[in-house]
SEKETOR-446267 format. One line per 2 residues: number of its first residue (from 0); their letters; for each residue x, z, y of C-alpha. Coordinates in steps of 0.001 Angstrom, whole numbers, plus 524288, in hexadecimal, padded with zeros to 5 digits. Layout:
% SEKETOR-446267
NUM = A = X Z Y  ...
***
This chain:
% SEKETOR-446267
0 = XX = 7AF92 82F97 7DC81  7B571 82413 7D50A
2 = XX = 7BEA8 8192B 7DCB1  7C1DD 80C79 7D890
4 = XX = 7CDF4 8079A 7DC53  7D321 7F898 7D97E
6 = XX = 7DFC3 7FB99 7CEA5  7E4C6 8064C 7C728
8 = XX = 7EF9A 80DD0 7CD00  7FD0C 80C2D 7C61E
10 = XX = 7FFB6 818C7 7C98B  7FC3F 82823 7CFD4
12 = XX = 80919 8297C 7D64B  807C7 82EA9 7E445
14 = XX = 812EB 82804 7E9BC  80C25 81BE7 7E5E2
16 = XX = 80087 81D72 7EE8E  80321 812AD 7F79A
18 = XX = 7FC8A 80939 7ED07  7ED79 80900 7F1D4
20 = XX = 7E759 80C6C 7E480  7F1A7 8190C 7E461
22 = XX = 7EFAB 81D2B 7F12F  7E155 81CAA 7EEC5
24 = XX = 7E21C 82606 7E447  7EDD4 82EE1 7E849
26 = XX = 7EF20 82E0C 7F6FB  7E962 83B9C 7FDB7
28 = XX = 7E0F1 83CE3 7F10D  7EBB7 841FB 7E9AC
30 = XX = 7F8B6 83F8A 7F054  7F722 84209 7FCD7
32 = XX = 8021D 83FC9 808DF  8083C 846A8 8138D
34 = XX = 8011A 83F17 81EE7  7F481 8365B 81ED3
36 = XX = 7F0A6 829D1 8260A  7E224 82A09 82C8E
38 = XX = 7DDEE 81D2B 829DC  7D35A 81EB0 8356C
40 = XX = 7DD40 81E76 84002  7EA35 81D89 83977
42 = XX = 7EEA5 82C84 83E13  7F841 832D5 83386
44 = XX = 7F330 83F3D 82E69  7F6E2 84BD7 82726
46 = XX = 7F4F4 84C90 817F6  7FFD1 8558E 81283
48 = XX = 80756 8570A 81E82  8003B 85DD8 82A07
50 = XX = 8095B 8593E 834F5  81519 85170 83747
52 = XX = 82053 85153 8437A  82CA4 847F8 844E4
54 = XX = 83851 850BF 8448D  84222 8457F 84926
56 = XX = 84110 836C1 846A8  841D6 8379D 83901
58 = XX = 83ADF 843D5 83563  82D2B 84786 8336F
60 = XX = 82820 85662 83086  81CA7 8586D 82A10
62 = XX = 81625 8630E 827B8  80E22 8657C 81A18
64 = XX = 80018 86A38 818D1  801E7 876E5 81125
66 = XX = 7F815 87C93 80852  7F864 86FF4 80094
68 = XX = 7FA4F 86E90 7F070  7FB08 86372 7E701
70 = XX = 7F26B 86269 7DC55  7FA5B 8680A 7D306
72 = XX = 7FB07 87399 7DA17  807BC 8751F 7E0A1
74 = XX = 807D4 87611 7EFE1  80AF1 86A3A 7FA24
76 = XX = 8181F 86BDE 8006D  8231A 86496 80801
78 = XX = 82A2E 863B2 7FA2A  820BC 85BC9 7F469
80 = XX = 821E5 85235 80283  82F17 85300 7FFC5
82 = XX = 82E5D 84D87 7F13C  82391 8428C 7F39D
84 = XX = 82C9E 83BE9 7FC81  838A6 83C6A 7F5FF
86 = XX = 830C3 83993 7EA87  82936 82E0F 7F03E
88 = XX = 8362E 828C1 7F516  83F71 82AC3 7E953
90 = XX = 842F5 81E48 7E1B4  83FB4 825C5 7D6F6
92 = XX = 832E7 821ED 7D82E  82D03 8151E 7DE2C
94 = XX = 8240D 81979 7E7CC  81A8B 80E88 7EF2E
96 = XX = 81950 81BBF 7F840  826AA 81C93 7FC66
98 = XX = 82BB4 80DB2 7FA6B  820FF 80833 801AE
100 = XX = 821CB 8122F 80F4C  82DE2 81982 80F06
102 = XX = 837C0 80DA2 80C46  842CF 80B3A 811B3
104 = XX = 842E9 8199F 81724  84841 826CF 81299
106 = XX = 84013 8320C 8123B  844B3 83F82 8116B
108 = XX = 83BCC 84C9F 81192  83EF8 85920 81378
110 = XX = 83860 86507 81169  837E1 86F39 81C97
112 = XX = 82E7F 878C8 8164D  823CF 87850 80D84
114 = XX = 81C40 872E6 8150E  82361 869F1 81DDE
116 = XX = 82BEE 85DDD 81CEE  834EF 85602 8230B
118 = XX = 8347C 846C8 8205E  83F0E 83ED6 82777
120 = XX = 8419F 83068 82548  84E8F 8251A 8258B
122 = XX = 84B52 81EF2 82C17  841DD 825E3 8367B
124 = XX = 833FC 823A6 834AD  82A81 825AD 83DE0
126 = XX = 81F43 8258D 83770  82311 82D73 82D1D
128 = XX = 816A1 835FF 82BB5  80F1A 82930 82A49
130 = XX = 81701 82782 81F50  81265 833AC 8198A
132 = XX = 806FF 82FE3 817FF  80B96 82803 80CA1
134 = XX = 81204 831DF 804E8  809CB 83807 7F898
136 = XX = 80E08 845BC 7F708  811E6 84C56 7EA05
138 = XX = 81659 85A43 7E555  82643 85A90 7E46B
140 = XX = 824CC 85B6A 7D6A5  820A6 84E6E 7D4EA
142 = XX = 829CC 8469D 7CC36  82F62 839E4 7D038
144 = XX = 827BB 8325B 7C83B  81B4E 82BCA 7C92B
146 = XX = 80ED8 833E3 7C593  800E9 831CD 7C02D
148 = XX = 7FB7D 83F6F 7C3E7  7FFBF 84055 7D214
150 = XX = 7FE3D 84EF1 7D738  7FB2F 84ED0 7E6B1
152 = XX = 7F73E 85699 7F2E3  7EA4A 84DB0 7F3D0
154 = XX = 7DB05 853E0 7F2AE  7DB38 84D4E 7E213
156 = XX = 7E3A2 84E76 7D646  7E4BD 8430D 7CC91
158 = XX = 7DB75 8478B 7C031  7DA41 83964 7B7AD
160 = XX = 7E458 82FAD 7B6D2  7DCF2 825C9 7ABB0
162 = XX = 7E605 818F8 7AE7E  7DE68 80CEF 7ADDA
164 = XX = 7CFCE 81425 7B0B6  7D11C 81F7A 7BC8B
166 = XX = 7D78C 82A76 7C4D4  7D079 83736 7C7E5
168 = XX = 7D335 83E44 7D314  7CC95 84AA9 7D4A2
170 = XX = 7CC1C 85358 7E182  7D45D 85FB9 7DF1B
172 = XX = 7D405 86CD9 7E3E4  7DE7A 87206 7EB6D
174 = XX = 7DF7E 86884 7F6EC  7E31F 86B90 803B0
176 = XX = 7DA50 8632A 80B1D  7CAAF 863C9 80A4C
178 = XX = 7C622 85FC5 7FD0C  7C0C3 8515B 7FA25
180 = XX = 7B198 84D08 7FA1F  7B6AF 84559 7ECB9
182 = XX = 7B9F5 84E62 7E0CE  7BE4A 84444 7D728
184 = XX = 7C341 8350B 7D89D  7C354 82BEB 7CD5B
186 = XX = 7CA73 81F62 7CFFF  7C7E2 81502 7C7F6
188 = XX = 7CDBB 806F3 7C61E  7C802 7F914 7C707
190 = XX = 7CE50 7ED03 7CB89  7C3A7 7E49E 7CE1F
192 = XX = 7BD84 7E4DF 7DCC7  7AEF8 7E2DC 7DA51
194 = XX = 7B0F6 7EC16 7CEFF  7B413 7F62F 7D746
196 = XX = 7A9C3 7F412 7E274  7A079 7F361 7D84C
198 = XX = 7A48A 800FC 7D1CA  7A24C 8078A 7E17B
200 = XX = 794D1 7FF68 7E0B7  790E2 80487 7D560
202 = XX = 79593 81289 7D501  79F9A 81385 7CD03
204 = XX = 7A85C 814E8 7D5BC  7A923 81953 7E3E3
206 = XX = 7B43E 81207 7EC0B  7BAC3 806F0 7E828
208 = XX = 7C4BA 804FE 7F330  7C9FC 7F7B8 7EF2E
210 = XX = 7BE35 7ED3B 7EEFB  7BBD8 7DEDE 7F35D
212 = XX = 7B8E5 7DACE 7FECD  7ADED 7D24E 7F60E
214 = XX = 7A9B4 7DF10 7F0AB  7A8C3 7E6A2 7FC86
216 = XX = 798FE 7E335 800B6  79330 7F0F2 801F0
218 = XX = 792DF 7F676 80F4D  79050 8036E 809B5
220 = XX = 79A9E 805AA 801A7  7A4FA 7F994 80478
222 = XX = 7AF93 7FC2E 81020  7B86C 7F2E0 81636
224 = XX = 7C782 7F719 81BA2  7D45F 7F2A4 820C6
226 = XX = 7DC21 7F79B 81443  7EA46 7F719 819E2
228 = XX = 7ECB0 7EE59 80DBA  7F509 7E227 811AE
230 = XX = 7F716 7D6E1 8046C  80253 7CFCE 80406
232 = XX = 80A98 7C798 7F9A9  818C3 7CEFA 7F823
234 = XX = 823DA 7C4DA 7F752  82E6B 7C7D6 7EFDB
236 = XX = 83590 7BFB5 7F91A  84425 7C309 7F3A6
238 = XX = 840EC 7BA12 7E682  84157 7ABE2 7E963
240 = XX = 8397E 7A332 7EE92  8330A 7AE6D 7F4EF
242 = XX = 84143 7B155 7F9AD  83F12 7A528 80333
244 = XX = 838D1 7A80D 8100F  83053 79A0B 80E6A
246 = XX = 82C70 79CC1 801C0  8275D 7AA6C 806E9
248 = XX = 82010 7A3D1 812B7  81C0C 79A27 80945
250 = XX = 81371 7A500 8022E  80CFA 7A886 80E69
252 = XX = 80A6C 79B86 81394  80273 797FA 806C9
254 = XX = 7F8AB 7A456 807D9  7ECD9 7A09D 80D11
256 = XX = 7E81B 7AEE8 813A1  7DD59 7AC25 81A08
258 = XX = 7D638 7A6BF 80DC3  7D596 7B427 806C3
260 = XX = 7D009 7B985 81186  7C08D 7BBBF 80EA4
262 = XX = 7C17B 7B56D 7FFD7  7CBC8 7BD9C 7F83F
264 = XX = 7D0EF 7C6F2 8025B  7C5A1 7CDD4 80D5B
266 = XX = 7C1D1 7C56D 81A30  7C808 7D230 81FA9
268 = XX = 7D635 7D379 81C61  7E0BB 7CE58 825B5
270 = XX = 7E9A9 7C548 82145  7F81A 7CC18 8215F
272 = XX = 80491 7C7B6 82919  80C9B 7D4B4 82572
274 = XX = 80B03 7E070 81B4C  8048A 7EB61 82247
276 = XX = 7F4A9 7EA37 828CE  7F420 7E5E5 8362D
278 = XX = 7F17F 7F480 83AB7  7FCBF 7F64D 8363F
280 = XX = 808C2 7FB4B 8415F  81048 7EF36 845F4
282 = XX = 806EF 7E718 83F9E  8094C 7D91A 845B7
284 = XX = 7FE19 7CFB1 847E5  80668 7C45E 84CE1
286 = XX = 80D1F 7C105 83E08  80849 7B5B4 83803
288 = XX = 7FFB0 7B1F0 82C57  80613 7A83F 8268D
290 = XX = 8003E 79BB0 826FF  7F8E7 7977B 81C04
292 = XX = 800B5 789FB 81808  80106 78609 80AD2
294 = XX = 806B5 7792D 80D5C  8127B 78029 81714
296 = XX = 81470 78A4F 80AA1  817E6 77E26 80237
298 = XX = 821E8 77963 80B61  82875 78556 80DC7
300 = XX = 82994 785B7 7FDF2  82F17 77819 7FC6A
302 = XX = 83818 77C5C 80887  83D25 78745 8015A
304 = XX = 83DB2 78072 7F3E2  8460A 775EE 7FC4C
306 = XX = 8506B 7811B 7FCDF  85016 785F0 7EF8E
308 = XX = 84655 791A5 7F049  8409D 790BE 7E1DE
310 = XX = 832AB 79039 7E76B  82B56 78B55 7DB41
312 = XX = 82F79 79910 7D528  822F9 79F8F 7CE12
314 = XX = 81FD3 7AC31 7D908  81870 7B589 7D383
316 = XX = 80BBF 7BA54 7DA41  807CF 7C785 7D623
318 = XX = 7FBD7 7CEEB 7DA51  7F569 7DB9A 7D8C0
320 = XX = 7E8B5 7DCBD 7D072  7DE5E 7E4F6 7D85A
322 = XX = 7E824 7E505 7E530  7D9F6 7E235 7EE1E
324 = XX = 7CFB8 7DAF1 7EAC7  7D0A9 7CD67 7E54D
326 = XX = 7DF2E 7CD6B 7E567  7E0A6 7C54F 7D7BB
328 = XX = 7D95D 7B9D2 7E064  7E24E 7B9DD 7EBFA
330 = XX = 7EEFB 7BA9F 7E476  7EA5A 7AF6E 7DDA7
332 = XX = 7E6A8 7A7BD 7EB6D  7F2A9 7AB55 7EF9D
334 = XX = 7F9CC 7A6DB 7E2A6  7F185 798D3 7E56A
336 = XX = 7F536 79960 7F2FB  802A6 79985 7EE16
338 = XX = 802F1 78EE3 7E5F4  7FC71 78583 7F00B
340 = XX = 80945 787E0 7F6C9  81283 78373 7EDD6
342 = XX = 81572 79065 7E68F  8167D 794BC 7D926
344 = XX = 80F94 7A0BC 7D771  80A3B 7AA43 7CB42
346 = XX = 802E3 7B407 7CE6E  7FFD3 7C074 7C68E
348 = XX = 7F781 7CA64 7C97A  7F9FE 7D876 7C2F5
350 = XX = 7F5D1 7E6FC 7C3B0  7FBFB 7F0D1 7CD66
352 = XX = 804FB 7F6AE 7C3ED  80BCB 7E92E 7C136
354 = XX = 80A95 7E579 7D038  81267 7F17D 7D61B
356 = XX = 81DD4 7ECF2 7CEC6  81DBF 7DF38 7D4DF
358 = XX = 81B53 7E680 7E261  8264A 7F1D8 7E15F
360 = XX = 8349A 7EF95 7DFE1  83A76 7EBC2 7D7A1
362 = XX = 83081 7E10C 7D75A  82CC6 7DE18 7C812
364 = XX = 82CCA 7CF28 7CCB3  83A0F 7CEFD 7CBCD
366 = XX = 840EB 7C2F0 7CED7  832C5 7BC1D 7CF32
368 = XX = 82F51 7B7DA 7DB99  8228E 7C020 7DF46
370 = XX = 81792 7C182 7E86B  810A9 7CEB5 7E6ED
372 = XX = 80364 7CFBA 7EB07  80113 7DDF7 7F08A
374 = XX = 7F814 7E3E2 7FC0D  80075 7EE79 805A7
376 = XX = 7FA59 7FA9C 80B48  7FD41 7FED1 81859
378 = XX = 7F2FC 807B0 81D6D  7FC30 810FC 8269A
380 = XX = 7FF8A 808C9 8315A  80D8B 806D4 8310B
382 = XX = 8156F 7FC5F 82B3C  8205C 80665 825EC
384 = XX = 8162F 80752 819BD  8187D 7F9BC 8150A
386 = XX = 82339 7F17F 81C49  8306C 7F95D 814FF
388 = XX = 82AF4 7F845 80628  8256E 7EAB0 80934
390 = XX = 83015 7E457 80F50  83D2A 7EAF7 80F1F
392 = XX = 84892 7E727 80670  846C6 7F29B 7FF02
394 = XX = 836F4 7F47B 7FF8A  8311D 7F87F 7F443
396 = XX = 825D3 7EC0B 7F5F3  82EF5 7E3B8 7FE2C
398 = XX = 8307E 7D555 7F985  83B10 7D1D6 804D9
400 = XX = 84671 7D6F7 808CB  84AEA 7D2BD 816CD
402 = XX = 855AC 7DA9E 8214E  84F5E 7D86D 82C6A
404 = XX = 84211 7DD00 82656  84482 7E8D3 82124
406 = XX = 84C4A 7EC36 82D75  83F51 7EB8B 8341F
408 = XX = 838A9 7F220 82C8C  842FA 7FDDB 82D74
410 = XX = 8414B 7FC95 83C5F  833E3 7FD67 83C95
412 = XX = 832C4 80854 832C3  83B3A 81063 83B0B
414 = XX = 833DA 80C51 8488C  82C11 81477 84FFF
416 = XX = 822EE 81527 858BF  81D10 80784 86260
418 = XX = 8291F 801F7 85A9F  823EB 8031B 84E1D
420 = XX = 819F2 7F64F 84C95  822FE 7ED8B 854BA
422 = XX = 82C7F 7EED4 84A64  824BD 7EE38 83D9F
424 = XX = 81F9A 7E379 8441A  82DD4 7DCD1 84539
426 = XX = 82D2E 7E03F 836B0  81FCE 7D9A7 8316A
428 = XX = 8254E 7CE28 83A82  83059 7CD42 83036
430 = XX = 829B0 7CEE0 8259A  81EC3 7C358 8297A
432 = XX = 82BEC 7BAC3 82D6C  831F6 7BD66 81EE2
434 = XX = 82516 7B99E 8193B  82947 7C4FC 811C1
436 = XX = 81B37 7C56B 80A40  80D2F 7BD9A 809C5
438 = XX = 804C3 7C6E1 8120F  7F6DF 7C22B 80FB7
440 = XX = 7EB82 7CF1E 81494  7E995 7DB5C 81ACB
442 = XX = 7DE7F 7DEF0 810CF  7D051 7E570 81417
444 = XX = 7CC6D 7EE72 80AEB  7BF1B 7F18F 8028E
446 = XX = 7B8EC 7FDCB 7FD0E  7ACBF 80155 7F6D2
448 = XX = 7A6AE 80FBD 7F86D  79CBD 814C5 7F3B9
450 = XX = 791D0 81881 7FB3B  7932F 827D4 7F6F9
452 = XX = 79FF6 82A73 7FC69  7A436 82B68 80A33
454 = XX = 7B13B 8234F 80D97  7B3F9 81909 813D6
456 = XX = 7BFB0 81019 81105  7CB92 80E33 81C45
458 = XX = 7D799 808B8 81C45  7DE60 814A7 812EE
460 = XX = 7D478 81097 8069C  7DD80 805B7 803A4
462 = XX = 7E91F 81041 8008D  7E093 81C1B 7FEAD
464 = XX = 7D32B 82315 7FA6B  7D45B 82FB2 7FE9A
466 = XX = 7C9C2 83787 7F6F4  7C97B 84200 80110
468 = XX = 7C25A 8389E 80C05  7B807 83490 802C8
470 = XX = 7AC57 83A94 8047F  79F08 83A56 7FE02
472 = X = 791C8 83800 804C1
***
């Protein structure tokens, strides 16, 4: 089967599977992890750990599925558990993995026998085998550098890396679980959305999970889901004028949401108050859209500009080509929405490899002020897998640094139990009072699939495409 996905991957790096277009091709497909989220009713699962027990209230045992080897041949054990999280975690590498859901934590594993493991965490974390579901494992012997020919525990081996026109995946022999209905996965790469509808249409391809909503007008082979995906404009708030609480409200006040909604962006999405879907734990339906006011943006500028805040600084707008469909025409809305309101805005939109190093510290804007169009995945319920690296002082995506919020989120992150959503809630709440970013949509997702496979689409497609659920009629 052949899949089209939306942009070519910058990289094959397992630890980097949290970007969607990685994780689609890597995640349980080649690199699998120790736990799994259901995406049917949101239970956590084994994958490479059978069974897990809290020790005390900082450490976790799990216990290892034996019988299991990667595809070069050498056999699964708790060294190789061991290595992919200190690995993941070493600032040797820069790992979206282990910046984006184990910061502002320490990890430590160790190995009980070969087949067993203890994990604890500083400080405590309760829902630390959620958190393994996160973590791609690797042999020990994997170096700590990046790699283009990842070797994994998964049902397919990497067999074709041609940059620019595909990946092969092919299934492998030797896997512990049953073997796949697919045999061999060519992913191919095209970044415009009726392009890629039209390739399911007409056979060339079989899924495309990235297409417009405009596209999407087959019942047969077009599905509709909540995709956990939540846009946003990050503010690098510590450069001024976006230093300057008005000029940050300012931003927000000029975006008119509600006129995306059904043109540019689907009739389905939910306009966004905070960074994580509304399913989301501590989730709080009370915070406020900010009012669409053009007019009030301009005064809060002049108010500011009264004070000395340079606000008729140039800010660049950068956006991500191919982040969703027809993202080049809402970054430029949003950079005419901008400009009704008094600011002075260029925006440039560039391909993923240039865009992660406006997104990651250190921030390639530099001393530019910056707003950095990006979409956030959150499909696992919990808020600890995007509040620390989005909004802590030392968050590897955080534009804003602020005591009192990153002791919330520390609180939170530690919190369990009936406690737990009260307090991330205290933390969104400060967050939506810092203006700390331009939330604009909880998306809706839309695949094409051809009519000779059998799959259907959830909530997980966004992040994954695990070969091993397709099927074939």
């Amino acid at each position: 089967m052949t899949i089209v996905l939306n942009e070519e991957l910058e990289t094959l790096e397992p630890c980097m599977a949290s970007q969607s277009n990685i994780g689609r091709v890597l995640l349980q497909n080649i690199s699998e992890t120790m736990t799994e989220l259901d995406p049917a009713n949101g239970e956590l699962m084994p994958r490479l750990a059978t069974s897990w027990e809290e020790t005390d209230d900082a450490t976790w045992r799990f216990h290892l599925r034996e019988g299991v080897a990667f595809s070069d041949g050498s056999a699964f054990d708790a060294e190789d558990v061991k290595h992919s999280i200190e690995r993941t975690l070493s600032d040797q590498l820069t790992c979206e993995i282990g910046a984006k859901y184990f910061g502002g934590m320490t990890i430590t594993p160790t190995v009980v026998d070969a087949h067993t493991i203890d994990i604890s965490s500083d400080p405590a974390q309760p829902i630390l085998p959620l958190l393994m579901s996160t973590l791609t494992i690797v042999p020990a012997e994997a170096p700590m550098e990046f790699t283009r020919d990842p070797v994994g525990t998964g049902p397919y081996e990497l067999t074709e890396y041609n940059v620019g026109q595909d990946i092969i995946l092919a299934r492998r022999d030797g896997y512990w679980g049953d073997a796949p209905a697919v045999t061999k996965a060519t992913y191919v790469f095209r970044s415009d959305d009726a392009v890629r509808a039209a390739m399911v249409q007409t056979g060339e391809a079989d899924i495309a999970p990235l297409i417009s909503q405009t596209d999407a007008t087959n019942k047969a082979t077009d599905f509709a889901y909540p995709n956990s995906e939540t846009t946003y404009l990050r503010i690098d708030s510590n450069i001024p004028p976006l230093d300057d609480i008005r000029v940050r409200q300012a931003l927000n006040m000029a975006v008119d949401r509600e006129a995306f909604l059904g043109t540019l962006i689907p009739e389905d999405a939910q306009i966004a108050t905070h960074m994580t879907v509304p399913s989301t734990l501590g989730a709080d339906e009370d915070l406020a859209v900010p009012a669409y006011d053009p007019e009030g943006a301009k005064k809060l500028l002049e108010e500011a500009k009264a004070d000395g805040v340079p606000v008729d600084t140039e800010i660049l707008l950068l956006g991500r080509l191919g982040n969703f469909p027809n993202v080049t025409e809402v970054m430029e809305a949003l950079q005419a929405m901008f400009a009704d309101a008094g600011f002075n805005v260029k925006l440039q939109m560039v391909e993923v490899a240039e865009w992660i190093k406006y997104y990651s510290k250190p921030f390639a804007a530099g001393e530019t002020p910056a707003l950095v169009q990006a979409m956030h995945d959150n499909n696992r319920g919990d808020p600890v897998f995007s509040m620390y690296f989005k909004y802590a002082c030392e968050g590897l995506q955080s534009g804003i640094c602020d005591e009192e919020l990153d002791a919330d989120i520390a609180a939170a992150t530690g919190t369990p139990g009936d406690g737990r959503a009260e307090a991330w809630r205290k933390a969104f709440a400060r967050a939506h009072d810092l203006s700390a970013d331009v939330f604009l949509f909880h998306m809706v997702g839309f695949s094409r699939v051809s009519e000779r496979l059998d799959f259907t689409p959830t909530i997980a497609t966004n992040s994954e495409l695990q070969l091993s659920q397709i099927g074939f009629k």
